[in-house]
N, C-alpha and C positions, 0 to 999 in steps of 0.2 A: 698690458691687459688687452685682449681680445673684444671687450664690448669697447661700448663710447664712453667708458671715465676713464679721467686722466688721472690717474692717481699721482701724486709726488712721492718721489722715491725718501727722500730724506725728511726730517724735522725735526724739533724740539719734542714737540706734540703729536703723536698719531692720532691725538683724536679729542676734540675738546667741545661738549656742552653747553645750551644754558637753559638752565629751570630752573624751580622751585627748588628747592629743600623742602623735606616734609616730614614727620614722624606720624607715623600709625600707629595707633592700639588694638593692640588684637587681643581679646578675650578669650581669641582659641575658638572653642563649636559652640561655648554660649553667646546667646543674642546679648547685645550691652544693656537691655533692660532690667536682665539678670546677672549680668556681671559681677564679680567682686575684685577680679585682678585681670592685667592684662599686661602683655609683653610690647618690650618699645621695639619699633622696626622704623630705621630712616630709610629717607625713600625719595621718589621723584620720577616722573617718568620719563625725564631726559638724564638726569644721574644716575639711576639703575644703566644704562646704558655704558657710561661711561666705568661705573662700579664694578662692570661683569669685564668690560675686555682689560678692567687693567689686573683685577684680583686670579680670574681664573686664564684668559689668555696672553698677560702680561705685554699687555701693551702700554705705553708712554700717554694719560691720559689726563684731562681736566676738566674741572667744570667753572663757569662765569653764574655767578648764584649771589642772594643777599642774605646776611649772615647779621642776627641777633646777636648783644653779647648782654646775654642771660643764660643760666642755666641749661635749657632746654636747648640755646644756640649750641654750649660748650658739649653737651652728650650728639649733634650733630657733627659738628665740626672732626669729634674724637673719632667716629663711624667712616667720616668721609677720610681722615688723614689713614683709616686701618685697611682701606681699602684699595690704597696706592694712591689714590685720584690727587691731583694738586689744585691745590684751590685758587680762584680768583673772586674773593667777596668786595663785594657794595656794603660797609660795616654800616648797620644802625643800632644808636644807643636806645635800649628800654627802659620806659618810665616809671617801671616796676608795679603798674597797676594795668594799664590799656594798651602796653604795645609800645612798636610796633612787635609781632609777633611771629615765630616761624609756624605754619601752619600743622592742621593736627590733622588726619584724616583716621578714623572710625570703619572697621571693617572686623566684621566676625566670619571665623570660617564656613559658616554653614556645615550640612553635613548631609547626606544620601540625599532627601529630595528636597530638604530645605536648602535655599539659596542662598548665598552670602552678600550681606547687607555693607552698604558701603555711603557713610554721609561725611560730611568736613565741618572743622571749622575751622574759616580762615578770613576771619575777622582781623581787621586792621592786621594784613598779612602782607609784611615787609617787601617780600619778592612782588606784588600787588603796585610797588612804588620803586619798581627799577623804572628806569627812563632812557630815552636815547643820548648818546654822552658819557651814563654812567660808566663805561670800560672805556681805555686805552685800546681799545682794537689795534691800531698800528704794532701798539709795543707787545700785545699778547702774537698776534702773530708774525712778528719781526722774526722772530727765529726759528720759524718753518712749521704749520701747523699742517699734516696731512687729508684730516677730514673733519668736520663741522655736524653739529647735529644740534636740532631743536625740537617741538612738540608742540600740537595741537591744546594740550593740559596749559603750559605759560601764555600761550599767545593769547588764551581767554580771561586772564587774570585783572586784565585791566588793560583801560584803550591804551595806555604807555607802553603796557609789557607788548603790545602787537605791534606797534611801531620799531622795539631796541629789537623785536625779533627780524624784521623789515631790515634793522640796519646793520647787524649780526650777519645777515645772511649777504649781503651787499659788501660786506666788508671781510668776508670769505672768500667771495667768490674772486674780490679786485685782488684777495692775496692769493689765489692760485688753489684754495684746498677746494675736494667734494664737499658735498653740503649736501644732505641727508635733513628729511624732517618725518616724524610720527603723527600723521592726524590727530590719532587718539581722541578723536569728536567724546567733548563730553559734553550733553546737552544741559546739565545743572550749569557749570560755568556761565558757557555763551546765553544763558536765561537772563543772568544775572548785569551781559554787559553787553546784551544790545542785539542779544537771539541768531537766529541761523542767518538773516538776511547782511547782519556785521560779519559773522563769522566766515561766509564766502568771500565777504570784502576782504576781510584781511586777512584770511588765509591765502585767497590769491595773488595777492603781493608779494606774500611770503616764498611763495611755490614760484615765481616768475626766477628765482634766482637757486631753484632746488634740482639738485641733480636725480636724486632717491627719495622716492615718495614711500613711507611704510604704513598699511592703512587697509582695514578689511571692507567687506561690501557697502556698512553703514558708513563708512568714512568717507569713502569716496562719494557716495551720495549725499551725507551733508556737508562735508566740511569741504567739495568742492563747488554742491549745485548741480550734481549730475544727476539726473534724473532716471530713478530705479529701470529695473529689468521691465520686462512686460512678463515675463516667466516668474516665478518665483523657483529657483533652485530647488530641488525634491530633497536636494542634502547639503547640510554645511559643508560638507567634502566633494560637494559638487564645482568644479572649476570652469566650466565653459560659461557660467552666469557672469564670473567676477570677469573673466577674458573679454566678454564684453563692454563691461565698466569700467575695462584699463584702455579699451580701446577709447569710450568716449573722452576717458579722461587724458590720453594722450592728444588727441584731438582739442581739447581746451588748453593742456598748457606742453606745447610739442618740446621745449629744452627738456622732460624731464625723460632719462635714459633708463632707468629703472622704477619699477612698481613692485613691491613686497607683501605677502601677508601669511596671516597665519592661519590653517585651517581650524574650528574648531568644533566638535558636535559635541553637547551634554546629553550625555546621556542621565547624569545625576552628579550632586559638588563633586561626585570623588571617583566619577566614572567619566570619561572625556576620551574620544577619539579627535588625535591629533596628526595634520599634517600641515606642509608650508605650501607656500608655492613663489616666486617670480616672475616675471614679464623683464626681458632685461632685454633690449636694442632689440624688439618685434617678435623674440622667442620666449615662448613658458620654459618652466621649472618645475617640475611637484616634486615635493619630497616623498618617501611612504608613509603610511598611516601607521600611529603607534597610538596601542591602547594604554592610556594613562590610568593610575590610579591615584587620583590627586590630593597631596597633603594640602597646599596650598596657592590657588592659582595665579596670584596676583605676583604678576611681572615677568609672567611667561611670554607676554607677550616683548617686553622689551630685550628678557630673554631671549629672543627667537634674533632681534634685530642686530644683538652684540656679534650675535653669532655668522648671522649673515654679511655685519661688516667687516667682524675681523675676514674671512674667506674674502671678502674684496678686495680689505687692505693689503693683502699677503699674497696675492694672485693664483689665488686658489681658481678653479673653472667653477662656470656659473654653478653649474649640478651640486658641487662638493659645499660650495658656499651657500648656499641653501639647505643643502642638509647637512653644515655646522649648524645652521643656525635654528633649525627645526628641531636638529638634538640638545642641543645648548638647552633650549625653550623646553623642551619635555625633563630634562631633567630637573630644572629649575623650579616644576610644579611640587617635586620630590622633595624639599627644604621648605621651612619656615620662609617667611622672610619675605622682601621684593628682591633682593640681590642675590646672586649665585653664592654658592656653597660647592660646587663643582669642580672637577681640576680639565685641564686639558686633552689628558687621555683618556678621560671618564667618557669625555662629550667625543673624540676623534672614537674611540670603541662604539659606544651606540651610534652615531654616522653611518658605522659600519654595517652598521644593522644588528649592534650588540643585543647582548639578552640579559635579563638581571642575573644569570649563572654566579654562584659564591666563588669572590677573586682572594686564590692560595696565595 
């Protein structure tokens, strides 16, 4: 590779996770007050990652997650083996009344200028009670794990889960793989375990050992402590604002070789200009801007990330791996779901600068 990661050529594992497990209900475009039925979608915002490069770019991949054995664990569990991923569970027994519980998160599509709503419950929530210890790290990565990835969504789960993320990522970096993390700042979390002034604390610890930071303008303002623009951007798809915010932020934590994001302007739920961009060893990336017409957007952004690692992992140049991963990401708004439904040459075609033209 041309930047500053070391990728490892061989492993076991190209690429291995740790979060939540989650299922969503999606009611589709009604709000859940009106609801009467709703579709199951599992999910994660570090295992959609893992779920995209191994389903649609067929990579060698896994996740480190805690796993209920009830019901709702087993319609998990089934999703996660259909998706290639190999599992490494922390197994907890349910009491069949209170848990503990795989989390549920509530999201409706919204539609043209309504917005789509998105609350959890993750009450007495298993992954909530990983700890440090719980994995073998040695023996998971004993047999060559190429690149590492975690998320801003677990490390807020509880003060335990920000520590086994601390020691995940420590225990990557002694075994030689990239280490990749997703801010993905979600301010309900970090409310709940101790607000933005913990969340810097232990995101930062987290990040002291992270190669690829993936994280748009708010992310890096809260979930590192960097302190906003003086300008405010005229457009989401404005990049000189965040170029500035990779600078601060490279300047707070200098190991980190790459910065990632995904551009996004709403125009309405189902109208979305979209582009990526990177900061990788001191040079930008932009992808082109593509107008989306959005089925569903949740997981375009992890979308965008599968796409940009695979292009790392496989020595793509920085440009092309950015814009896998920007097309990856827009296609991905096009399915239901948080997980691709994509294939390889769908996403290598629009790279290209494909067009939705009818494929004879």
């Amino acid at each position: 590779m041309s930047n500053g990661l070391k990728v490892p050529q061989g492993g076991a594992l190209d690429f291995l996770s740790l979060g939540a497990l989650v299922h969503r209900l999606d009611p589709g475009i009604i709000p859940f007050r009106k609801a009467t039925e709703c579709k199951i979608h599992v999910s994660g915002g570090e295992f959609n990652v893992a779920a995209n490069l191994s389903d649609c770019f067929q990579m060698k991949t896994g996740v480190a997650s805690a796993m209920v054995d009830y019901p709702i664990g087993d319609l998990i569990a089934e999703r996660v083996r259909a998706m290639g991923v190999k599992p490494f569970y922390k197994r907890f027994k349910h009491d069949g009344v209170t848990g503990p519980n795989m989390a549920t998160v509530f999201s409706d599509r919204g539609q043209g200028p309504r917005a789509p709503v998105v609350f959890y419950n993750r009450c007495n929530e298993a992954a909530a009670q990983l700890k440090s210890g719980d994995f073998d790290w040695k023996a998971i990565f004993g047999d060559g794990v190429r690149w590492v990835h975690s998320g801003g969504i677990f490390a807020a789960l509880s003060p335990s889960t920000g520590e086994l993320a601390v020691e995940f990522m420590k225990a990557a970096k002694a075994a030689g793989a990239v280490t990749s993390f997703d801010l993905n700042f979600r301010e309900k979390l970090w409310n709940i375990s101790g607000g933005n002034e913990r969340a810097v604390e232990v995101i930062g610890r987290i990040v002291e050992n992270v190669d690829v930071l993936v994280g748009n303008e708010e992310d890096l303002q809260k979930g590192l402590g960097i302190p906003g623009p003086d300008v405010a951007a005229k457009s989401k798809l404005d990049t000189s604002v965040y170029v500035d915010m990779i600078e601060k932020a490279v300047k707070k934590h200098p190991q980190v070789k790459v910065i990632a994001t995904t551009l996004r302007e709403v125009h309405s739920t189902n109208r979305h200009s979209w582009s990526a961009m990177a900061w990788i060893d001191g040079k930008t990336y932009t992808a082109p801007t593509a107008e989306l017409d959005v089925i569903d957007r949740v997981g375009g952004g992890d979308g965008f990330a599968a796409g940009f690692i695979y292009g790392l992992l496989t020595g793509e140049t920085p440009e092309e791996a950015v814009k896998l991963g920007w097309a990856h990401g827009a296609l991905l708004t096009t399915f239901p779901g948080d997980t691709t439904m994509a294939t390889l040459d769908q996403v290598r075609a629009f790279a290209k600068g494909g067009s939705a033209r009818i494929q004879r």
